[in-house]
C-alpha positions in Angstrom: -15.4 2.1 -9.7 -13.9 1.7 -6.2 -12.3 5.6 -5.1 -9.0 5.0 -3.4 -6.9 7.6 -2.5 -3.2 7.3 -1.1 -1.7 10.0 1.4 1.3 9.7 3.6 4.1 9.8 1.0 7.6 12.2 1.0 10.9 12.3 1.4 12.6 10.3 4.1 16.6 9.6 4.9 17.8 6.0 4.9 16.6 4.5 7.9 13.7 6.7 8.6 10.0 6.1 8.8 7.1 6.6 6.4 3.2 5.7 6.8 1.1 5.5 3.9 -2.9 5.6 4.3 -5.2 4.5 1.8 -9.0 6.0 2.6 -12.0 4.8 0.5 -15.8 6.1 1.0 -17.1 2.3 -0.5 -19.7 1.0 1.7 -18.2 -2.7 1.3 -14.7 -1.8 2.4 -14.6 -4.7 4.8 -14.9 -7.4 2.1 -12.2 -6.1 -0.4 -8.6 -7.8 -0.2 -6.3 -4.8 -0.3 -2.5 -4.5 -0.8 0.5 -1.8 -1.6 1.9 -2.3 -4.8 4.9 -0.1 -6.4 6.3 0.9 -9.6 9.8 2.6 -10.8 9.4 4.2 -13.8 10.3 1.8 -16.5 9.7 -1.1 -14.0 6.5 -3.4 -13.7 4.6 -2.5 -10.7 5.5 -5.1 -7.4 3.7 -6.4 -4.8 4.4 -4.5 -1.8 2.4 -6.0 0.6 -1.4 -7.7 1.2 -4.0 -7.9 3.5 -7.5 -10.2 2.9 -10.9 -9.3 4.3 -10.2 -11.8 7.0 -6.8 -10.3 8.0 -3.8 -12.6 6.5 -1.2 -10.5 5.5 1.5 -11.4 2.8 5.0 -10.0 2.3 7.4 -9.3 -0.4 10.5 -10.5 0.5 12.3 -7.0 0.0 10.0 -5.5 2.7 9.4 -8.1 5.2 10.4 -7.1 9.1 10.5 -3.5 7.8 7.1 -3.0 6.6 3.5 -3.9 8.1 0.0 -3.6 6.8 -2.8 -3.1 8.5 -6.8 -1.8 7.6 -9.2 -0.4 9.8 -12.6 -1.4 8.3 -14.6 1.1 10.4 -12.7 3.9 9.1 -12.0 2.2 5.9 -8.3 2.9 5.7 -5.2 0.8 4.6 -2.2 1.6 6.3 1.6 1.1 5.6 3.8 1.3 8.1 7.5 1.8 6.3 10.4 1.4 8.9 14.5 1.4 8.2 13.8 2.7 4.7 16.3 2.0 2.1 17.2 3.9 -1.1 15.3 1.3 -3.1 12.4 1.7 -1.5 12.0 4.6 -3.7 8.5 4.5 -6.0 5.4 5.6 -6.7 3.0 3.8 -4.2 -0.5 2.3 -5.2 -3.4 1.2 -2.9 -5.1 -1.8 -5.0 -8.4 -3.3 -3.8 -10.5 -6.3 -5.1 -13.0 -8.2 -4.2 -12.3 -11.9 -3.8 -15.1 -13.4 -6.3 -14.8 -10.4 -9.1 -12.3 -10.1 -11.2 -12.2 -6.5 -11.6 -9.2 -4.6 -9.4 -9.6 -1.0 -8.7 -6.3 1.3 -8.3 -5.7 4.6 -6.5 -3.2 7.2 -8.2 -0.3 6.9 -6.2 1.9 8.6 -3.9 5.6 8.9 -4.5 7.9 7.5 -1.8 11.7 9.3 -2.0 14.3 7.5 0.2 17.3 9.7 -0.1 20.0 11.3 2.1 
């Protein structure tokens, strides 16, 4: 099982700024594909945004030009950078890392995200 822990959530006003880190101690960091999903409670967790081993990055609509993603695979983190946050940007946020060839996905716990004046 691939350890994944998220940090960075909290509280922010409309408009405001969040950065969400995902740290992992696996060895083959590098060679996972990695995203941001997030969930509402009584909602279907969403693709947030993706990054592959080899750096393409994907976008859900809802976030694009507000959010970027970005890894550091010496340091073995996932970052999320949240700008002009909106109300519905509200959720639980989870770090979710695979490997390209295995089916198996690994999922950190979650950090909650509150966009609220």
């Amino acid at each position: 099982q691939v350890q994944l822990e998220e940090s960075g959530g909290g509280l922010a006003q409309p408009g405001g700024s969040l950065t969400l880190l995902c740290t992992s101690p696996e060895t083959n960091f590098n060679f996972y594909n990695l995203a941001w999903y997030r969930q509402v409670a009584g909602n279907q967790r969403e693709m947030v945004a993706r990054i592959n081993s080899t750096g393409p990055t994907d976008y859900a609509d809802s976030v694009k030009g507000r959010f970027t993603i970005s890894r550091d695979n010496l340091k073995k983190i996932l970052s999320l950078q949240m700008k002009n946050l909106k109300p519905e940007d509200t959720a639980v946020y989870y770090c979710h890392a695979k490997l390209p060839w295995i089916r198996e996905e690994h999922w950190g716990r979650g950090t909650q995200v509150i966009v609220s004046s």
